[in-house]
C-alpha positions as CSV (number, residue, x, y, z in Angstrom):
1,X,49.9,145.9,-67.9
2,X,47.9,148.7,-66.3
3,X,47.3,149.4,-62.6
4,X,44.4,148.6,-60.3
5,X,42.9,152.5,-58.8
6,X,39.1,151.5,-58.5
7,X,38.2,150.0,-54.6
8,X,35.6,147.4,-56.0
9,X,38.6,145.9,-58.2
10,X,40.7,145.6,-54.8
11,X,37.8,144.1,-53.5
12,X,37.1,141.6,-56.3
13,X,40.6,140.4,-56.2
14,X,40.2,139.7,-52.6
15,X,37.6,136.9,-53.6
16,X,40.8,135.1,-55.8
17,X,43.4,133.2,-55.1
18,X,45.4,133.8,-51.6
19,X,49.4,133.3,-50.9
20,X,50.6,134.5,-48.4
21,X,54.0,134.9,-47.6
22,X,56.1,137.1,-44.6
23,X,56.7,140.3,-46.1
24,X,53.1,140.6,-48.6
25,X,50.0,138.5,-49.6
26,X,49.6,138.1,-53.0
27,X,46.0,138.1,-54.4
28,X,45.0,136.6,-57.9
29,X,41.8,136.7,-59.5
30,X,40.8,136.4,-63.3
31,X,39.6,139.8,-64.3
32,X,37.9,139.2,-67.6
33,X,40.2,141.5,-69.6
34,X,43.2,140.5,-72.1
35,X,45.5,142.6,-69.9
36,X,47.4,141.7,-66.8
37,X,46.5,144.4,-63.9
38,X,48.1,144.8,-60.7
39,X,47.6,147.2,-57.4
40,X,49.1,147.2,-53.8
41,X,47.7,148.1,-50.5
42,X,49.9,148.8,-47.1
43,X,47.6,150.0,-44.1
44,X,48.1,152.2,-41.2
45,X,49.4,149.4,-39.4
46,X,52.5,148.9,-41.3
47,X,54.0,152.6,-40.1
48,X,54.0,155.8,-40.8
49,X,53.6,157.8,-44.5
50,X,57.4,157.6,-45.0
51,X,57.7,153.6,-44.1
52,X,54.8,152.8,-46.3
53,X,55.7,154.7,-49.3
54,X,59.0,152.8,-49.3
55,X,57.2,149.5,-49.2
56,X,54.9,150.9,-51.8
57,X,58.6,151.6,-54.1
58,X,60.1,148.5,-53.1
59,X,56.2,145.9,-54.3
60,X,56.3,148.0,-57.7
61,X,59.6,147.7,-58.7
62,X,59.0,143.9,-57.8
63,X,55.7,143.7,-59.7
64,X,57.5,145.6,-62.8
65,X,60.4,143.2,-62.9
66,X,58.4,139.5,-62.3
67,X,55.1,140.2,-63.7
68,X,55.8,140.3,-67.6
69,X,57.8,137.1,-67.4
70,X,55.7,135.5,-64.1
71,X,52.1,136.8,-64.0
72,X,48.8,135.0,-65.2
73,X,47.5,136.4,-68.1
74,X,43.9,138.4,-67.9
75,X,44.1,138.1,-63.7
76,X,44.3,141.0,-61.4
77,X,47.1,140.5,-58.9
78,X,47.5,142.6,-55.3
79,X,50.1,142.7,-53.3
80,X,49.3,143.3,-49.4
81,X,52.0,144.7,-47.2
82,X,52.9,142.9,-44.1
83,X,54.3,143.6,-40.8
84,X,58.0,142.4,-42.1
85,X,57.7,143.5,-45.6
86,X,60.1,146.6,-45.6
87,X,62.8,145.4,-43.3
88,X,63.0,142.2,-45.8
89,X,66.1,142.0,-48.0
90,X,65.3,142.6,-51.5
91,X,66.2,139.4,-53.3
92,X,64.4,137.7,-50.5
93,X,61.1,139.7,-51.8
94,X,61.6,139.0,-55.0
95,X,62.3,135.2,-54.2
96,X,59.2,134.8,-52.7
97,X,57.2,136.8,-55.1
98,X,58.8,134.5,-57.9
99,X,57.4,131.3,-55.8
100,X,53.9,133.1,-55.0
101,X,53.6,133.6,-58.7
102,X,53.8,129.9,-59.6
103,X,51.8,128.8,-56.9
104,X,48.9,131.4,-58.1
105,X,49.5,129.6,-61.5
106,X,49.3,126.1,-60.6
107,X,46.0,127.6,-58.9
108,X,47.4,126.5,-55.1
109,X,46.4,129.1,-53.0
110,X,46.8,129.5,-48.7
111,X,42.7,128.0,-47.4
112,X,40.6,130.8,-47.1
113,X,40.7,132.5,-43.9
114,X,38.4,132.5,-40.7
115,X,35.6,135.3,-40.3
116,X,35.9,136.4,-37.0
């Protein structure tokens, strides 16, 4: 398992599969590789440096835990910070994550959204 750190992988993922859920969106996309990869994104809009490095903590623990046992093999997966993501409780995250996984893996992703 290695992490994502190039933009035009973020970007590529963002053409996969999309779940999203209150506190993250999870993005899935087959990546060509025999490894599992994953990366997370929380914008300015979420809150400050301090706020968003604590969502940061919180998505990589959640990744490190569920991803081995959960993930697709040979996909990219991104997490997206939301609004709610760092007031959510914990197991709640890692509930959600859990379902997100197994939707991404039945291949049931959220319709694609609307270009403004």
């Amino acid at each position: 398992m290695s992490v994502l750190t190039k933009r035009a992988d973020f970007l590529a993922a963002n053409r996969g599969l999309r779940i999203a859920r209150p506190g993250f969106v999870l993005l899935a996309r087959p990546n060509g590789l025999d490894e599992m990869r994953w990366g997370i994104t929380v914008t300015k809009k979420i809150g400050n440096a301090v706020v968003r490095n604590r969502m940061k903590r919180r998505f990589r623990a959640l990744l490190r835990e569920l991803l081995p046992q959960a993930g697709l093999p040979a996909h990219d997966h991104v997490l997206i910070g939301r609004e709610g993501g760092v007031e959510r409780d914990f197991a709640k995250l890692r509930e959600e994550l859990a379902m997100a996984l197994s939707r991404a893996a039945e291949g049931k992703g959220d319709p694609p959204r609307k270009r403004k």
